[in-house]
N, C-alpha and C positions, 0 to 999 in steps of 0.2 A: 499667797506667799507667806512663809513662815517671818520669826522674826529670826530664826538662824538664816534663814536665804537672805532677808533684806539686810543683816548687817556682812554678810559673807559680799553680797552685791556692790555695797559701799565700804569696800576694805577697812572692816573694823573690828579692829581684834580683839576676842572677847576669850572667855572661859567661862565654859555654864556649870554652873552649881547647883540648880536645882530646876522642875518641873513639874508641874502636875498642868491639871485640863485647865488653859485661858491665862497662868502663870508662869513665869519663868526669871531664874533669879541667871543673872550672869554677870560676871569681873569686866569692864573695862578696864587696864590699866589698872591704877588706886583705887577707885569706883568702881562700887556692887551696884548694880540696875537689875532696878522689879519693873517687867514691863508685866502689867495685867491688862486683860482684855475684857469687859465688863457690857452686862446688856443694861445701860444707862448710865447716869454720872456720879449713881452713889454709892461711893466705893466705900467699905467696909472691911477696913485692915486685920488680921489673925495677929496676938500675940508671935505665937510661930516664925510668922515668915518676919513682921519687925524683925524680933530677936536675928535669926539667919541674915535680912537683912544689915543690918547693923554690926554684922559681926567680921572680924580680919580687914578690914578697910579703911581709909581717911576720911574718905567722904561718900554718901549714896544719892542714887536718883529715885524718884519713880515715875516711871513712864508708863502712861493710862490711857487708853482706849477707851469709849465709851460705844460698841458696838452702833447702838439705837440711834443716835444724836450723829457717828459720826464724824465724830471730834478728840481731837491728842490732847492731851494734860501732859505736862511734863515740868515736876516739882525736884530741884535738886538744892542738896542739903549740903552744904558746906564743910560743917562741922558735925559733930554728933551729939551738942548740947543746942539742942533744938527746939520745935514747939510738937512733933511728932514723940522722941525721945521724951520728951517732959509730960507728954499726953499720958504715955504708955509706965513711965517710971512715977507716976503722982498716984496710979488706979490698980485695982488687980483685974478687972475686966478683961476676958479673953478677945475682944475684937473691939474696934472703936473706928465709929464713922469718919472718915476726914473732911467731909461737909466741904462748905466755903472756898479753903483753901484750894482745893482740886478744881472747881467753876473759878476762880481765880487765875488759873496757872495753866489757860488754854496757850497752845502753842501749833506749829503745824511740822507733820512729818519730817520736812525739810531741815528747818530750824532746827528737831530735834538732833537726825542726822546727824549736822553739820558739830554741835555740839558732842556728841559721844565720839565723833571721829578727832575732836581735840586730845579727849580723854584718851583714845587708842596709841598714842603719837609717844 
């Protein structure tokens, strides 16, 4: 199942902005969500997609897959003077690992669900 099926499946209304292969940027509501799909838990952010991320919105999520493991991550940002934002705006580095925080911020599909379907409302 895609992840247009599974949010179409839990009446959740989005607008997709962007794609490529295992990425996908789309609006909830106020909220831009990156859900990536990754073969393990080390996810390594593009310049790019932040910026896109970060852009026309209040506040973002990201929602991550770690294919291998398994397992949901799903880190959402409130604001946008953040520790992501603050990563990306202190370096000129084109991508930057998110480490820790992402093994910190396990969640499960449900949960996350339930959460985005707030945001659709």
């Amino acid at each position: 199942m895609t992840i247009n099926e599974l949010l179409d499946k839990y009446n959740i209304y989005y607008k997709k902005l962007k794609a490529e292969k295992g990425i996908s940027l789309f609006s909830v509501g106020n909220t831009n969500v990156l859900f990536w799909i990754n073969e393990g838990n080390a996810f390594k952010m593009k310049r790019s997609w932040f910026e896109l991320l970060e852009k026309n919105c209040e506040k973002y999520t990201l929602f991550l897959y770690d294919k291998k493991g398994k397992q949901y991550y799903y880190i959402k940002f409130l604001n946008k003077n953040n520790w992501l934002s603050g990563s990306f705006n202190n370096c000129d580095k084109s991508e930057l690992f998110l480490g820790k925080q992402v093994l910190n911020s396990s969640s499960t599909l449900g949960n996350i669900l339930t959460d985005l379907k707030k945001c659709s409302v």
